[in-house]
Structure formats: C-alpha cells, structure tokens
Residue, then its C-alpha position, 0 to 999 in steps of 0.5 A: x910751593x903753594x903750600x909752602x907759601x900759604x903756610x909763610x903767610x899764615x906764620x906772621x899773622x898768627x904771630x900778630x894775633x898771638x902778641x896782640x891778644x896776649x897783651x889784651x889779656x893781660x891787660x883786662x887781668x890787670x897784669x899790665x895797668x892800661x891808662x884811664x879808668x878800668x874797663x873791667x868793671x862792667x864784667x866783674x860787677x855789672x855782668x856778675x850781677x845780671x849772671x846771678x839774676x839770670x840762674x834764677x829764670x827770671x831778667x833783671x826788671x828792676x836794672x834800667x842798664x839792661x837794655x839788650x834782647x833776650x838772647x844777650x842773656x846766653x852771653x851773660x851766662x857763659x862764663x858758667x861754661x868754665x866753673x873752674x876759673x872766676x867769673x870775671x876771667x872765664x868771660x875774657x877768655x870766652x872773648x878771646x875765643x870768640x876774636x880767634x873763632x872770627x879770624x879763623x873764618x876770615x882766613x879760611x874764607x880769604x883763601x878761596x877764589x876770588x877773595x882776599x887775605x886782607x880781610x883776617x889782616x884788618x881784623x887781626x891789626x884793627x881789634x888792638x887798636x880798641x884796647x882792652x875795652x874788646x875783652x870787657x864787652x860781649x860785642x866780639x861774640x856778637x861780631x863773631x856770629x855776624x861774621x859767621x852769617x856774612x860768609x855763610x850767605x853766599x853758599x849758604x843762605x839759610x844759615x846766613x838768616x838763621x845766624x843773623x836772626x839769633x844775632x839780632x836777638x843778642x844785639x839787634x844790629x845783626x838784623x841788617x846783615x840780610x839788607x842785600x840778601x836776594x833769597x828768600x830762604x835766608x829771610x824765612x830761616x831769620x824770622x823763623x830763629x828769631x821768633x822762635x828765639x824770641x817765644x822761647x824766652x818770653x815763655x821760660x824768662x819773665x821780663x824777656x823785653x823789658x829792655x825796650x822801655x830801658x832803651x828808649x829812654x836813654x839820652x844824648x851819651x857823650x861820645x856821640x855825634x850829638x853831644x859835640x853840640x853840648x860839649x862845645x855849648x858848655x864853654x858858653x854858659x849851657x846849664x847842663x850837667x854830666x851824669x851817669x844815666x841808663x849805663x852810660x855816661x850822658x848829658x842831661x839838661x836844657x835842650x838835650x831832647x831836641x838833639x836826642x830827637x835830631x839823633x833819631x830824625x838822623x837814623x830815620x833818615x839812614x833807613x830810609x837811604x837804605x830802603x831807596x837803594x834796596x829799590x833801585x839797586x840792580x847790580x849785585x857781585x859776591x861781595x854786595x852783601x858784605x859791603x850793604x851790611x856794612x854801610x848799614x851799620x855805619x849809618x846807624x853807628x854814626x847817627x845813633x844817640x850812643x857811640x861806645x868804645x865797643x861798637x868799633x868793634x862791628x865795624x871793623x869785623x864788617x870792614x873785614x870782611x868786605x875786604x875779604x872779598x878782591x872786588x870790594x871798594x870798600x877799602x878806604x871806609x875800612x881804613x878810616x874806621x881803623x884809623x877812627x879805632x885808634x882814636x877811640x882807644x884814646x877817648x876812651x878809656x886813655x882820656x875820657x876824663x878830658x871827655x867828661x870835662x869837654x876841655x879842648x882835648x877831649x872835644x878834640x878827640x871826639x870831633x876827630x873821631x866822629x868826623x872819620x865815621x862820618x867821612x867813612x860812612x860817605x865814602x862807604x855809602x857812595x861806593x855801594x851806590x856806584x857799584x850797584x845802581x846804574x847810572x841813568x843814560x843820558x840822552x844826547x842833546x842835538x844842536x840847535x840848527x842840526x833841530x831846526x835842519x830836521x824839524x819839517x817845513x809845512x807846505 
C-alpha cells in the first residue's frame, strides 16, 4: 500500500516537471518565441565568448562583465562535455540536468522521517515561474550544488562544507550556507576546498581574481531595491541616464553613489543581523540550518546593488528546501518568493522595456516585486528568530502595597 501510494504521489510530480521543463527547452531553443527581449544571448554570445577565452588557460582580463570566482569558469567550460551538440544548446541541456539532479535530491530527502514533499513540489512549481530565463543563466547549477550542501549537512557535515566551499568559488553566495552549521568538521572541509580551489586556479589560470575589481565597481542596476528611487526620480527632472554598464542594465548619473553606498550600509546591516543572531541563537532543530540559510540569502538578495531575474532562482531552491523539512515555518517566505518569481518573469524579460523606461508599469512591477522580497525577508527573519532565540523571562511585578507589606519596618 505504501508503495503504491509513493509511486501515486511521484507520477503527478514528475508529470509537472516533464511539462514545465519541456516547454523551458523549447522556449530557450527558440521553438516557442517567449515575449520580451532573448534571454538567450548571455549563452550563445557572452558565454561563448568567455568558453573560448577560457581553453586557452587563461581568464578573460580585459572583459569587465566577468565578475565571477574562479570556479564559475567549470560551469562555463561544460558544455564541452557534450562536443556533439552546439555550444549554446549543450548548456540548456547542462541546466535541465542540473534542475533534474535538485528535484531528484529534494524528493529523496522529503521521504525520510520527519520531512516533507512539499519541498520538491515548491521547487518543481517555483522554477517555471522564472521563465526560460532558468536555462540561459548557470545559477541552477549553482542552486544544485547548494542544494546538495543543505541536506548533506545533517548527516554529513564535512560534505556539506565541502560542497558549500566549492559553491562559493562558483558563485559566492554559497559561502552562507554553514551560517547555523555547529560542527566544526563542515567549516574545516569548506575552507580546505575552498582554498584549495581557490590555489589551484590562481596557480594554472592567470586573472583567477580579477573579477573582484569588476564586481566593486558596478552601480545601481535597475531592478534593484535602490533604483525605485531613480526610477520614481526620473518623473521629476533627475538628469541620469540608463545604460548598459559592467553587464548589466544600471542607472548612471547624479547621486547614484550615495544609493549604491546606501545598498552596501544595507547589506553591512544584514550581516550584522546575522552575526547577532549567530550569538544569541541557542535552539537549534533539523531544520535550522536549511532555514538560516535561507534568511541569509534573503537579506542579502533583497538589499544588494543588483536584483536579477536569475537570482530568484536560489531563493526558491532554499524555500525548497526548508519546506522539506515538517518543522519548518518558513512556508509563508517561501510563498511570497514564489509569488515574487512570477512577478520577476513579467519585469523581465515580458516588460522589461516598461522597466528601462521607468513608465507607471514598470515601476509598478518593480515595487510589487521588491516589496514581496522585502515583506518575505521580515517575515523569514522573524520566524528564525522566534524558533531559535529564547524569549527573555520576565520577572513578575509585585503590587505596590503587597511591596510596602513585605518591606520591613525599623524599629
């Protein structure tokens, strides 16, 4: 019976991935022509172009949109791994792997006691909502990995740290997945892979870190938290302009460095929300670890300089799985970030244009937007706080007459 019932609850889901899936494919293989602008082209051209720089041994130095660790570079090189099919397509299929390698994990590990399903439905319903966007970014391999790291670290902590070291050389973000990590073997295993990583490439790759000069000079991006002052300020005479600067789509002019600055305060903030409750913190369940991580990330999702399309796709991977885990409370974030994916997909790429022009739609969407991370990243930050920090007892007051009755009279 329980068998038959596993494989009943299975069927509908892989069903939902195989339909979903099979329309991102064709969606990022231009069978199926998505609205908006292609999202194709940081594949077939910008990806294509780093692929070749990279066979040669070497970073490419001179290209400011590079601004990932070293170990982004294996992701950019993979598609080599299927030489029979074209650059482009090779990666979309990579992707689509990767997205079936994190359900796979997701589902295994809501079948043991004490977890959840819930987990591989969020992400199996969540990742759609991104649109093809998904498949034309390397952040699902990414997502994959730090999937991998969360539900190893249970059972497995120096895999876990191991896995979230390497993560980080990919991506960086990673590097918060051992926030509520107590073992010490898993931030021994993560700082032995990552600096192992880290050596290995600056020894065989010139230009290994290149990318951190690239990365601190990027500006306010449009879709960021920051820029609904600039695109609201555009209405009222501000003198700024909207460029294509370090990769990305930014606003450039007048006072856009107080708010890039008022973007870092931000995250320097977050962090040290963090380091508090690292310190404070004493109640700590299965699932705390899934859950810290993913409060993390929030915060530093919502507050950073840049909010693309892509990086929807880490939180909905974390929300996942949290939500694999039966004592989470973190169901409520997780919804608001799913209902904020679908709201991602229609800034960009549906109505970016609307965006880049700062019309009442597009600022619309972006306040929508940003306003349901913001909301989540409360409502996420409050729950981790309430389930892991003990409530100060408060000392019951005594009645003024019942003191004076107690107080003893001198003789």
């Amino acid at each position: 019976m329980r068998t038959t019932a596993v494989r009943g609850s299975l069927a509908p889901l892989l069903l939902l991935w195989g339909l979903t899936r099979a329309a991102l494919l064709l969606c990022v293989l231009k069978v199926i022509v998505f609205p908006g602008p292609d999202v194709t082209s940081d594949v077939s051209v910008i990806y294509r172009g780093w692929y070749d720089v990279l066979r040669t041994g070497t970073f490419p130095l001179d290209d400011v949109t590079w601004q990932y660790p070293p170990a982004a570079a294996l992701a950019i090189l993979s598609p080599g791994l299927l030489p029979f099919l074209e650059y482009a397509t090779a990666f979309f299929v990579l992707a689509c792997l990767a997205d079936l390698v994190t359900l796979c994990l997701l589902r295994y590990a809501g079948r043991r006691p004490g977890r959840s399903p819930r987990g591989a439905w969020v992400w199996v319903v969540g990742v759609p909502l991104l649109g093809p966007t998904v498949y034309a970014r390397y952040d699902v391999m990414v997502t994959a990995v730090a999937v991998a790291a969360l539900l190893a670290a249970a059972r497995y902590p120096r895999l876990a740290g191991a896995l979230a070291g390497f993560g980080a050389l990919v991506k960086v973000w990673p590097a918060l997945l051992l926030l509520a990590v107590r073992r010490r073997g898993a931030w021994v295993s993560a700082a032995v892979t990552g600096a192992g990583v880290a050596g290995l490439f600056a020894v065989l790759m010139p230009g290994a870190f290149a990318f951190l000069a690239f990365q601190r000079d990027r500006g306010t991006e449009v879709e960021s938290l920051g820029a609904l002052v600039f695109h609201v300020a555009r209405h009222h005479g501000w003198e700024g302009e909207v460029l294509l600067n370090y990769g990305s789509v930014e606003f450039l002019g007048p006072y856009v460095g107080w708010v890039s600055t008022g973007a870092l305060l931000l995250s320097g903030a977050a962090l040290g929300w963090l380091v508090l409750w690292r310190v404070v913190a004493v109640r700590f369940s299965a699932h705390s670890v899934a859950d810290a991580a993913f409060v993390a990330v929030l915060l530093f999702t919502t507050t950073s300089r840049v909010i693309s399309p892509q990086y929807m796709v880490w939180l909905v991977g974390l929300g996942a799985v949290c939500l694999c885990f039966r004592g989470s409370r973190m169901g409520v974030a997780v919804g608001l970030v799913l209902g904020a994916s679908l709201v991602t997909v229609l800034e960009f790429p549906v109505w970016f244009a609307h965006v880049v022009a700062s019309d009442s739609l597009g600022i619309a969407l972006l306040v929508l937007r940003n306003g349901l991370l913001v909301v989540a990243t409360v409502v996420a930050a409050r729950v981790l706080w309430c389930a892991t920090v003990p409530r100060r007892r408060s000392v019951p007051r005594v009645p003024g007459p019942a003191r004076a009755a107690e107080t003893p009279v001198s003789s």
